[in-house]
KOLVOZA-902420 format. One record per atom (N, C-alpha, C): atom name; x, y, z; residue in three letters. Coordinates in Angstrom, 3 decimals. Layout:
! KOLVOZA-902420
<"CA"; <X; Y; Z>; "Ala">
...
This chain:
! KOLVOZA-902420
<"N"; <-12.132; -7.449; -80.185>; "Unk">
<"CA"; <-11.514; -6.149; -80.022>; "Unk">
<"C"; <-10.495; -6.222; -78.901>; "Unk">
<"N"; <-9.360; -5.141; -79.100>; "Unk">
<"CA"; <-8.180; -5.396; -77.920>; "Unk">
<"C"; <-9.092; -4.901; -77.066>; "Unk">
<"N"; <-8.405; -5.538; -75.484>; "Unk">
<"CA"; <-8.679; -5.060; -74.389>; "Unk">
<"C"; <-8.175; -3.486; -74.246>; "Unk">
<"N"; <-7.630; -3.109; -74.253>; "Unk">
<"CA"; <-6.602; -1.947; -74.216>; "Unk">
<"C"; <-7.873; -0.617; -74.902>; "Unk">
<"N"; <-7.917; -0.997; -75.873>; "Unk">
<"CA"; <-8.826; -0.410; -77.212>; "Unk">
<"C"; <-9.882; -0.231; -75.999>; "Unk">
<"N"; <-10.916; -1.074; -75.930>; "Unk">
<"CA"; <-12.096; -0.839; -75.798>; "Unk">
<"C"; <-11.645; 0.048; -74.084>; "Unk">
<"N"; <-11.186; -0.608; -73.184>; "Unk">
<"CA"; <-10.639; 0.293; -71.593>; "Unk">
<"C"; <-10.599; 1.709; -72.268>; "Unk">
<"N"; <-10.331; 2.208; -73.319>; "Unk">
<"CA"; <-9.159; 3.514; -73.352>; "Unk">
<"C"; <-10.911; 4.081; -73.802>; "Unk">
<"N"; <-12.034; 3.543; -74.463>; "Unk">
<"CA"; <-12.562; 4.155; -75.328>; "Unk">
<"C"; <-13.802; 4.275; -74.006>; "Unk">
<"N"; <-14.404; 3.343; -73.326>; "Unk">
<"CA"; <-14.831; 3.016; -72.097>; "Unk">
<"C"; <-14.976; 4.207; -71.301>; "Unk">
<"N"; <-13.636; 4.324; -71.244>; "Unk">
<"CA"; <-12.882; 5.458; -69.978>; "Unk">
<"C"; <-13.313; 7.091; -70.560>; "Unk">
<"N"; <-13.199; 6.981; -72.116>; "Unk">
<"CA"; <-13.436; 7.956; -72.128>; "Unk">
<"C"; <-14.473; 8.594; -72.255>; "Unk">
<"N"; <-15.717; 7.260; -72.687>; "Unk">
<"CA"; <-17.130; 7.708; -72.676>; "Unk">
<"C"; <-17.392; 7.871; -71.271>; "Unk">
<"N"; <-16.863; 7.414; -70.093>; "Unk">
<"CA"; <-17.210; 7.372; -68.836>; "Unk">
<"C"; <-16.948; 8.728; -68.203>; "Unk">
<"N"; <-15.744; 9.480; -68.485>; "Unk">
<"CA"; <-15.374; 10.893; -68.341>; "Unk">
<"C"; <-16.190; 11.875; -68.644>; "Unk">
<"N"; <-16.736; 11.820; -69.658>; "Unk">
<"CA"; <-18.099; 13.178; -70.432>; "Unk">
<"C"; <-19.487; 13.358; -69.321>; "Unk">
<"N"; <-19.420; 12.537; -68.365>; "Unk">
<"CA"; <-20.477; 12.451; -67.882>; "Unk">
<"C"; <-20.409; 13.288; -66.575>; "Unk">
<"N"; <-19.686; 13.848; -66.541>; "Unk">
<"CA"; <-18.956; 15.557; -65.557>; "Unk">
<"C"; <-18.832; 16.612; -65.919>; "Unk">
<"N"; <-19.011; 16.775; -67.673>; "Unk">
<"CA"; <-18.727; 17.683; -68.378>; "Unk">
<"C"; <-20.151; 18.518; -68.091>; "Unk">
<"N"; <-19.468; 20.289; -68.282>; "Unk">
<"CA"; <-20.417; 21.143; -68.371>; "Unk">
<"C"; <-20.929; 21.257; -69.753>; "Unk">
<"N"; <-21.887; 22.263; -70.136>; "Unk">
<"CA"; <-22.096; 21.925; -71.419>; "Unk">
<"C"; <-21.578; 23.001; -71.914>; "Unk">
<"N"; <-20.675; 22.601; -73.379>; "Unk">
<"CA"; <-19.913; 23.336; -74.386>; "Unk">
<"C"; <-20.359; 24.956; -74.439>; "Unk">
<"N"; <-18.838; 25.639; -74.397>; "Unk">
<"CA"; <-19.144; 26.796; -74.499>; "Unk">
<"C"; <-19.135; 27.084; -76.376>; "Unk">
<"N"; <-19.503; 28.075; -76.640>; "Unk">
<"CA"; <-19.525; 28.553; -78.161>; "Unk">
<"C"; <-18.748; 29.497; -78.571>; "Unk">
<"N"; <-17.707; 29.286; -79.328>; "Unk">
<"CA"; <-17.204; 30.465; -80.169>; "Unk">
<"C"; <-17.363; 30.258; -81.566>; "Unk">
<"N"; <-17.906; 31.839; -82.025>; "Unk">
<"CA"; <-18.068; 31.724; -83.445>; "Unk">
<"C"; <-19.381; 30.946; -83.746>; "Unk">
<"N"; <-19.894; 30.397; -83.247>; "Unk">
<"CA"; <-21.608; 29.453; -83.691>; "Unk">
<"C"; <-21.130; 28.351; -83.372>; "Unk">
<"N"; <-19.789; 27.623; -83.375>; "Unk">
<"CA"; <-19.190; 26.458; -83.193>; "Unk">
<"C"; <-18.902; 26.016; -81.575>; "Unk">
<"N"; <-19.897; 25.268; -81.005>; "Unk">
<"CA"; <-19.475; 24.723; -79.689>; "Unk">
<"C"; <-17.606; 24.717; -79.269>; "Unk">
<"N"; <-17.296; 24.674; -78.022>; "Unk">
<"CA"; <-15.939; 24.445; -78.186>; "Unk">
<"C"; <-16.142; 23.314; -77.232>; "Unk">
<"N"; <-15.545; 22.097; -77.105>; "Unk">
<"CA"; <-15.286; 21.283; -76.368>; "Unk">
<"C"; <-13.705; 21.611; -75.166>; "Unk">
<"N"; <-13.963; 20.635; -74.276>; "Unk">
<"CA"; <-13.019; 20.858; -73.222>; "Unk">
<"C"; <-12.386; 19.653; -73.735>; "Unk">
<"N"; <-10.867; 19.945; -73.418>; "Unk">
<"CA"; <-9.324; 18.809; -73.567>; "Unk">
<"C"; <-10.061; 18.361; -72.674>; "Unk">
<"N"; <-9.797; 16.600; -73.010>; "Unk">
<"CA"; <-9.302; 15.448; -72.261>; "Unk">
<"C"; <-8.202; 14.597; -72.788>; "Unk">
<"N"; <-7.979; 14.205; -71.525>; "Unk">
<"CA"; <-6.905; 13.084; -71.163>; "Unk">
<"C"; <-7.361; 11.510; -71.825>; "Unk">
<"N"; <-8.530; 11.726; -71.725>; "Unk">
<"CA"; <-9.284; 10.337; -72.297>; "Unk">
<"C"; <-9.701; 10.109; -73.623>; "Unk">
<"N"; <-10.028; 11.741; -73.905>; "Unk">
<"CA"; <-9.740; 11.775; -75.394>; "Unk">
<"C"; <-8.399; 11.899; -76.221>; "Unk">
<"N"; <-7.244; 12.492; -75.842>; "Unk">
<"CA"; <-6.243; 12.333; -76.543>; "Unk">
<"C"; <-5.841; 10.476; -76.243>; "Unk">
<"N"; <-6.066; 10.082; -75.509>; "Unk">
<"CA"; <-5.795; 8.669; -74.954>; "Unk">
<"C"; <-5.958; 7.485; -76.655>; "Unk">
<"N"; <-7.829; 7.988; -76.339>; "Unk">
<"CA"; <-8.836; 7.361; -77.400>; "Unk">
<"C"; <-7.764; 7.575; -78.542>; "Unk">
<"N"; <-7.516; 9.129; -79.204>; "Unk">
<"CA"; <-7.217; 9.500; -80.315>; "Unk">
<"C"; <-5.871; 8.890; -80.812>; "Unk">
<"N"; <-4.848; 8.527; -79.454>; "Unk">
<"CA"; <-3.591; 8.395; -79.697>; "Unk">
<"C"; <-4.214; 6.833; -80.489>; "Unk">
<"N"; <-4.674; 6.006; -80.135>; "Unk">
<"CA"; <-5.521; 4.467; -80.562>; "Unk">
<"C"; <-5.566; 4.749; -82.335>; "Unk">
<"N"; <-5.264; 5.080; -82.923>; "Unk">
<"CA"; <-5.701; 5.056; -84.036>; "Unk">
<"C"; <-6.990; 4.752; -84.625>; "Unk">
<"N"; <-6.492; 4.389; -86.235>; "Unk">
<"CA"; <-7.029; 3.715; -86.640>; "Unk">
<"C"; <-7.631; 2.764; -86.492>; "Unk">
<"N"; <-7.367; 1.561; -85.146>; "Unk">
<"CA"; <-7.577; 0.258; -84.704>; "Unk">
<"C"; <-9.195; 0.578; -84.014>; "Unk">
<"N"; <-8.970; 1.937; -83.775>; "Unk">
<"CA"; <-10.466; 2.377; -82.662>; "Unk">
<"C"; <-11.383; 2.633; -83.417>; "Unk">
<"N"; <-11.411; 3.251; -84.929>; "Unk">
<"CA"; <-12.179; 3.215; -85.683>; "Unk">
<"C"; <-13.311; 2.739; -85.660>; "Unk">
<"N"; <-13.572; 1.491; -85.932>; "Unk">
<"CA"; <-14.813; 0.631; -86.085>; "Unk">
<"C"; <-16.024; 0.792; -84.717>; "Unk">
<"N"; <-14.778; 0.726; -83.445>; "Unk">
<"CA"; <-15.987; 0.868; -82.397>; "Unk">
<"C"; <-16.112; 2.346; -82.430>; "Unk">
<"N"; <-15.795; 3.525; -82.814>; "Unk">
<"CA"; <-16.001; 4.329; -82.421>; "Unk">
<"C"; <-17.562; 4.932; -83.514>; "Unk">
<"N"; <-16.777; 4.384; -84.525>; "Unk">
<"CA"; <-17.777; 4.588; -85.547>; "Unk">
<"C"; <-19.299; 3.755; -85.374>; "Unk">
<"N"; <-19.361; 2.399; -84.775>; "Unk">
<"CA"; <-20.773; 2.003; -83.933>; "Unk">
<"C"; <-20.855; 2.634; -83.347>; "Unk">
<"N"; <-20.147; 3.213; -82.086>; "Unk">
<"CA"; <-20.895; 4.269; -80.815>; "Unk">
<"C"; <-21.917; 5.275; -81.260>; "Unk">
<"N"; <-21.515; 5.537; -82.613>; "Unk">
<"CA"; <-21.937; 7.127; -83.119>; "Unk">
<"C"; <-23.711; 6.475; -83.340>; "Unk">
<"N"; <-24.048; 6.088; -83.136>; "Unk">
<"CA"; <-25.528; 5.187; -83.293>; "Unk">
<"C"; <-26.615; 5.231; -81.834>; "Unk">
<"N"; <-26.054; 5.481; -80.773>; "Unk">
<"CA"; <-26.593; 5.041; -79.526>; "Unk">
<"C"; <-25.913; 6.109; -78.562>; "Unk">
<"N"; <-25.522; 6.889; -79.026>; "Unk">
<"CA"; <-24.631; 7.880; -77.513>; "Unk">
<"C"; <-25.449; 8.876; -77.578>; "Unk">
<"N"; <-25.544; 9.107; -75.666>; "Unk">
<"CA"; <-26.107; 10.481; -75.935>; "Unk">
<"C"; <-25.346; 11.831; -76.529>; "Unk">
<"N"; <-26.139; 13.118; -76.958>; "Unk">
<"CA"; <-25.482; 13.951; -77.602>; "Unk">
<"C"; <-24.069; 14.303; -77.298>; "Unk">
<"N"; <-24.059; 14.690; -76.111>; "Unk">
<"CA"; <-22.440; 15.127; -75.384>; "Unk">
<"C"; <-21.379; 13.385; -75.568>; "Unk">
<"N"; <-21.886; 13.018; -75.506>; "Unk">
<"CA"; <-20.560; 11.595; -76.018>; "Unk">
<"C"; <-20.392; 11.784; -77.629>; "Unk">
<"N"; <-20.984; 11.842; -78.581>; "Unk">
<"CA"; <-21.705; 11.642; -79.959>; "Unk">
<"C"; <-20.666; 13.006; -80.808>; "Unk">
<"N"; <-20.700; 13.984; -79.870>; "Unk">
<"CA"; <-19.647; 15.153; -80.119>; "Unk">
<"C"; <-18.493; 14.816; -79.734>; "Unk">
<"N"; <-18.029; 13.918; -78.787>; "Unk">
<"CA"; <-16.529; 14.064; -78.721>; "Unk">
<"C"; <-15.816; 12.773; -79.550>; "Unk">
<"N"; <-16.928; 11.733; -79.759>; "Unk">
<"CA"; <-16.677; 11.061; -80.723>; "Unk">
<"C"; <-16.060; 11.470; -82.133>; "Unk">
<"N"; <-17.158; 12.638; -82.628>; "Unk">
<"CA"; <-16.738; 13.299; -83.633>; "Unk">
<"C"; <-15.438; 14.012; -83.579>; "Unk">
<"N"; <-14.927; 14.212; -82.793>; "Unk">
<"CA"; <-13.813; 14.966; -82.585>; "Unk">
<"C"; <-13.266; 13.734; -82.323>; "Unk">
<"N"; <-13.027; 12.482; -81.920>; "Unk">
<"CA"; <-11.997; 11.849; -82.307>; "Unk">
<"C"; <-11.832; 10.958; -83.814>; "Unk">
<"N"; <-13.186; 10.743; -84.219>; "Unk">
<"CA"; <-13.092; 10.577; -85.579>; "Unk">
<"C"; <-12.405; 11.346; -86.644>; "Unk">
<"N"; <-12.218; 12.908; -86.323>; "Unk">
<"CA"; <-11.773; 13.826; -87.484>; "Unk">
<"C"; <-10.393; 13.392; -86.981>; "Unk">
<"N"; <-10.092; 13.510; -85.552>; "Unk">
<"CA"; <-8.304; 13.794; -85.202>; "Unk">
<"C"; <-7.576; 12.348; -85.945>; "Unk">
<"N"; <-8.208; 11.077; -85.862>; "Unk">
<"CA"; <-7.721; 10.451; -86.019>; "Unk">
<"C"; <-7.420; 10.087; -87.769>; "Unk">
<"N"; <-8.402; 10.445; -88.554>; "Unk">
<"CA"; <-8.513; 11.046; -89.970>; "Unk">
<"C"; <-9.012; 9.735; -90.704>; "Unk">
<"N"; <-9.344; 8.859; -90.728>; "Unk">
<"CA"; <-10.078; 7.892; -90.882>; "Unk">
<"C"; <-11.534; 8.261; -91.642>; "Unk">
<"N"; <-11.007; 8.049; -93.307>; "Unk">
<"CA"; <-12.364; 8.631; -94.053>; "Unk">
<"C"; <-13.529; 7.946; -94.071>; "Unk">
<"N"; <-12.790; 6.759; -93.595>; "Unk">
<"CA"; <-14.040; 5.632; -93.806>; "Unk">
<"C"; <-15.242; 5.905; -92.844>; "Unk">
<"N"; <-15.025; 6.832; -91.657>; "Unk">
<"CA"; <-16.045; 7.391; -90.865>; "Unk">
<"C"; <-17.097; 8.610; -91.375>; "Unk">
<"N"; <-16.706; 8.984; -92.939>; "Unk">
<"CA"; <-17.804; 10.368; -93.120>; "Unk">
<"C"; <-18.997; 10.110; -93.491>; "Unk">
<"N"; <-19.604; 9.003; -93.542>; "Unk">
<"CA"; <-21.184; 8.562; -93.983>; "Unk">
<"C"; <-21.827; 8.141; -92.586>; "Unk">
<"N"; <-20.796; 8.037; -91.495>; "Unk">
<"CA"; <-21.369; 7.893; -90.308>; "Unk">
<"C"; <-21.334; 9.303; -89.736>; "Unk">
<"N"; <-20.662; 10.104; -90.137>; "Unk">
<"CA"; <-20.412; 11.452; -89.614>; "Unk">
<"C"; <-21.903; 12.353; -89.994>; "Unk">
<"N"; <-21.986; 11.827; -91.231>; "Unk">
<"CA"; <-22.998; 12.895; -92.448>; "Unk">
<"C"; <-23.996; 12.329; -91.428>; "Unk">
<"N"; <-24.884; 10.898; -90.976>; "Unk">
<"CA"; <-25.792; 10.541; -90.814>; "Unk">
<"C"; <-26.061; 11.114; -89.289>; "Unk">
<"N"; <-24.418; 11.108; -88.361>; "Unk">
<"CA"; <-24.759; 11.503; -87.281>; "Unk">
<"C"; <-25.300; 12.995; -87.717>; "Unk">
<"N"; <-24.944; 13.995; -88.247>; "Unk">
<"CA"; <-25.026; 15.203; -88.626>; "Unk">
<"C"; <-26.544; 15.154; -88.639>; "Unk">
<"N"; <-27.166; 14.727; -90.028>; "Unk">
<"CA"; <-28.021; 14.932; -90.073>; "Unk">
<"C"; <-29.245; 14.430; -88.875>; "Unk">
<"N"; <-28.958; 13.702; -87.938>; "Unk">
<"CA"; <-30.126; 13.115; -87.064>; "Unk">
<"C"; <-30.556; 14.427; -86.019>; "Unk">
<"N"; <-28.951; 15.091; -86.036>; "Unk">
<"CA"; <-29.009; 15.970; -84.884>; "Unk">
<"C"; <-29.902; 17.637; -85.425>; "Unk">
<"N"; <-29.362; 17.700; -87.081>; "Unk">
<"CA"; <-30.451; 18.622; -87.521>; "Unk">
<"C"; <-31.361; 18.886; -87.649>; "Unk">
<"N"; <-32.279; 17.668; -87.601>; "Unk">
<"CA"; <-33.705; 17.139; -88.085>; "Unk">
<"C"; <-34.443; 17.257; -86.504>; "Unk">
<"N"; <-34.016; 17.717; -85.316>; "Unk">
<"CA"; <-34.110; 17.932; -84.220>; "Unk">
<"C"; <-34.977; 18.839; -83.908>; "Unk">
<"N"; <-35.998; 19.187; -83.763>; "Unk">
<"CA"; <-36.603; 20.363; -83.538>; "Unk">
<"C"; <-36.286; 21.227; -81.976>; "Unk">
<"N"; <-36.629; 20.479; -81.088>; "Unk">
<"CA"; <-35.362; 21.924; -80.024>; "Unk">
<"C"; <-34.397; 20.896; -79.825>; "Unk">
<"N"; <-33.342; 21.903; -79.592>; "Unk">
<"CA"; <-31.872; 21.696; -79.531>; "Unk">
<"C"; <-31.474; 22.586; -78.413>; "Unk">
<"N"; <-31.010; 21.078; -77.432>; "Unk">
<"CA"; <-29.751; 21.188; -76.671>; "Unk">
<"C"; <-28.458; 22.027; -77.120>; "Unk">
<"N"; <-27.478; 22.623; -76.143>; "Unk">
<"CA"; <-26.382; 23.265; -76.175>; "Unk">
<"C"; <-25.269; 22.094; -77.188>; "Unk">
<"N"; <-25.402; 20.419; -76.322>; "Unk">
<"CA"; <-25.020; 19.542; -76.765>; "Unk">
<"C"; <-25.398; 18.880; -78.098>; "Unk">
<"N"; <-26.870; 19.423; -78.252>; "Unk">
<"CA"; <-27.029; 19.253; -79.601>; "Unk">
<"C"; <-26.824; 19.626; -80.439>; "Unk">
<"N"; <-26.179; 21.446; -80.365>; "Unk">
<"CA"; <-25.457; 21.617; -81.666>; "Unk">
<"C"; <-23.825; 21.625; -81.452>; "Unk">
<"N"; <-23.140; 21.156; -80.141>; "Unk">
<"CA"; <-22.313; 20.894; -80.484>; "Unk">
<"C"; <-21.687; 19.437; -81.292>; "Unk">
<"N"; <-22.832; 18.454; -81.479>; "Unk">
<"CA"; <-22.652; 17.577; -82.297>; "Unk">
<"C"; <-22.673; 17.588; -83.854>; "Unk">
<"N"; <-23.559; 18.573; -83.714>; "Unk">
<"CA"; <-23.595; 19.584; -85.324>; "Unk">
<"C"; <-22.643; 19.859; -85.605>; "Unk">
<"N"; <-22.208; 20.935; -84.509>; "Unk">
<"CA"; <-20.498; 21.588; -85.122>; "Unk">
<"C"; <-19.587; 20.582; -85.170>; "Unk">
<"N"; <-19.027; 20.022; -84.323>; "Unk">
<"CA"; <-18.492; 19.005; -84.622>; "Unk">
<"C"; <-18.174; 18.099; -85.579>; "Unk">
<"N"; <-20.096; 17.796; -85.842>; "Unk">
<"CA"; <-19.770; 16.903; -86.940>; "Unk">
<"C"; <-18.704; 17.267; -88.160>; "Unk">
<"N"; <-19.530; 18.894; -88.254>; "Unk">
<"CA"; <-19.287; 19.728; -89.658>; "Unk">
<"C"; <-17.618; 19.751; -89.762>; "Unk">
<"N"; <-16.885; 20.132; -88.162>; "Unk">
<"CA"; <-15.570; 20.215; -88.474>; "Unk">
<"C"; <-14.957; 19.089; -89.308>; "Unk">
<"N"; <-16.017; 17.533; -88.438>; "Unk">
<"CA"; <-14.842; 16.634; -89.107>; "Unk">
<"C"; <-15.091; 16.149; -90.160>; "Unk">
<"N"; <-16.180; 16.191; -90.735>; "Unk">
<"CA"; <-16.302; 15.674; -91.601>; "Unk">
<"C"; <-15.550; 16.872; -92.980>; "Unk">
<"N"; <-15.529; 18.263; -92.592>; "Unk">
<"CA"; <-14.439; 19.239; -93.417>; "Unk">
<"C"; <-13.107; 18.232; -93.209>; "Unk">
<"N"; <-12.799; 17.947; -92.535>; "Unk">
<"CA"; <-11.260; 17.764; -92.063>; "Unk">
<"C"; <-11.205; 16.342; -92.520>; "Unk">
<"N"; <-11.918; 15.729; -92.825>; "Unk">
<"CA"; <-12.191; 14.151; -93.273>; "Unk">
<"C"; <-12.454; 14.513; -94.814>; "Unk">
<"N"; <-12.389; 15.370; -95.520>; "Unk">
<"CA"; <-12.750; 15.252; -97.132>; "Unk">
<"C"; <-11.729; 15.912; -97.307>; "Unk">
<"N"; <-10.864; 16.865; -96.386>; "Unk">
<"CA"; <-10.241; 18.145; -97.038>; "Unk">
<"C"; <-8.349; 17.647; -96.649>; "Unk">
<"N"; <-8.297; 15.852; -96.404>; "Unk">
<"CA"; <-7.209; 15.311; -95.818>; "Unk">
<"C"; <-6.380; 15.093; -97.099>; "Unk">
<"N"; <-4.885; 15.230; -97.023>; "Unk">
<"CA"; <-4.600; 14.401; -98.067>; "Unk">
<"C"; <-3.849; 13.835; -98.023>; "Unk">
């Protein structure tokens, strides 16, 4: 993997770890802009693959902004990792603030990942 790639993706899992937890509008968590995420997102396609392993091992609040760079970047090949993250976080019996913003999340991107053309 480029060096560049993994620094940009690194940096930005390293950033979430200051974050307050997601406010809600509408039932849908809202996440806060980053710098580290438009960074990640500007990466394309090339970021794909690791981003799509991360989604396996992150805690909830990383796992959501993942999802949000998986949809921005539009990369369909991520919606069976999206569906699976989805479903792990439903099957949850109490739920974190962060835990349903991985829900919502998911749901946006994986809408925005079927509904691309």
């Amino acid at each position: 993997m480029d060096d560049s790639l993994e620094r940009s993706i690194n940096a930005l899992l390293d950033s979430l770890d200051e974050l307050e937890s997601p406010a809600s509008e509408l039932g849908t968590p809202v996440l806060a802009a980053s710098k580290e995420l438009d960074g990640v997102i500007a990466l394309g396609p090339a970021a794909v693959p690791r981003l799509r392993a991360l989604l396996e091992d992150q805690p909830a609040k990383k796992a959501a902004y993942l999802a949000v760079a998986l949809a921005r970047i539009g990369d369909r090949s991520a919606l069976p990792d999206l569906r699976r993250l989805r479903r792990r976080y439903q099957a949850l019996g109490s739920k974190s603030g962060w835990d349903f913003a991985v829900i919502g999340q998911s749901n946006l991107a994986i809408d925005a990942l079927e509904h691309q053309s």
